[in-house]
C-alpha positions as CSV (number, residue, x, y, z in Angstrom):
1,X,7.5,-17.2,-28.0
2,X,5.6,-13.9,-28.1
3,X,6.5,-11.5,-25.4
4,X,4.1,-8.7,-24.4
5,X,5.1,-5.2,-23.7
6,X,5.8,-4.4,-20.2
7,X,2.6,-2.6,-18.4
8,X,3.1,-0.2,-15.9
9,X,1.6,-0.9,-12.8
10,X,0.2,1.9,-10.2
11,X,-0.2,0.9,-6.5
12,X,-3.2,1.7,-5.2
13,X,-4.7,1.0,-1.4
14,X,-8.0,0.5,-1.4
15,X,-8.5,0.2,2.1
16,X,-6.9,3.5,2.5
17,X,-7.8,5.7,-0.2
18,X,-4.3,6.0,-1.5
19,X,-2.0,6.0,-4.5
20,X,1.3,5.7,-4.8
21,X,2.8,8.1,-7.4
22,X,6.0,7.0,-8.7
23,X,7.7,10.0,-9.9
24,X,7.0,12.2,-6.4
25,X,7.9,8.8,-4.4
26,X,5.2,9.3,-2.3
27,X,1.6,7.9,-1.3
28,X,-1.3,10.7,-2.1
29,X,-4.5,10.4,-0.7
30,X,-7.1,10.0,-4.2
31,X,-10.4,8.6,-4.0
32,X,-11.5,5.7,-6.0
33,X,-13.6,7.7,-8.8
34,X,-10.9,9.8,-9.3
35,X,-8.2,7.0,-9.8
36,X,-10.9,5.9,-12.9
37,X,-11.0,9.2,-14.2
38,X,-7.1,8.9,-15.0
39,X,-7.2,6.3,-16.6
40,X,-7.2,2.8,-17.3
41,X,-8.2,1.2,-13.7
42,X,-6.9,-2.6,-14.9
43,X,-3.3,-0.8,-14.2
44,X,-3.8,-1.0,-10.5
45,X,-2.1,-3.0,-8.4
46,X,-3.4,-3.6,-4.2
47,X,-0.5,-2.2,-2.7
48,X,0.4,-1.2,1.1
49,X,0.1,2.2,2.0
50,X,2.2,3.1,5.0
51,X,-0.8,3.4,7.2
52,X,-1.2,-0.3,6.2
53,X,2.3,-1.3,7.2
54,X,2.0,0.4,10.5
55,X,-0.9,-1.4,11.1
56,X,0.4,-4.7,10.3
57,X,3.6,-3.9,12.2
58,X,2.0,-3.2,15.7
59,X,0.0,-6.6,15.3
60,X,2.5,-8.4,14.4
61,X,4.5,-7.1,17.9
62,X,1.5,-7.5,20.2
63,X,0.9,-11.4,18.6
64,X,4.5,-12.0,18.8
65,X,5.9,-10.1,21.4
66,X,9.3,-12.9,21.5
67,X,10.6,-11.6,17.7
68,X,10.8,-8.1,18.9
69,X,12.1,-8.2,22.2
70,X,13.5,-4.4,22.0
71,X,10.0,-2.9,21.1
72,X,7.3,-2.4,23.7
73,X,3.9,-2.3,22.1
74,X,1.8,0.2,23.9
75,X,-1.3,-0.8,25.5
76,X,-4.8,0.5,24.2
């Protein structure tokens, strides 16, 4: 059994703009031809940015209000 090396994997939201950058721990806002320029762009994963998880947090309280009875979702 042949085992390849490990690859490194970057996050990267595309719906967003951003990429997560491991060694600051933080999601930085880098457009898509610069995320090329640095290097090899098969080493990008789709990941969640935090504006993403927001977003999928307040739908899931306004399409399921009865899981998260404590939270009020504000009206828009």
């Amino acid at each position: 059994m042949v085992v390849s090396p490990r690859t490194r994997t970057t996050p990267y939201c595309s719906v967003h703009g951003q990429l997560f950058v491991a060694p600051l721990q933080a999601w930085l806002p880098v457009p898509r031809p610069h995320v090329y320029a640095w290097g090899d762009p098969l080493a990008l994963t789709e990941g969640a940015c935090p504006t993403c998880e927001a977003l999928a947090l307040r739908s899931l309280k306004a399409q399921f209000p009865a899981l998260y009875p404590d939270t009020a979702v504000p009206s828009r």
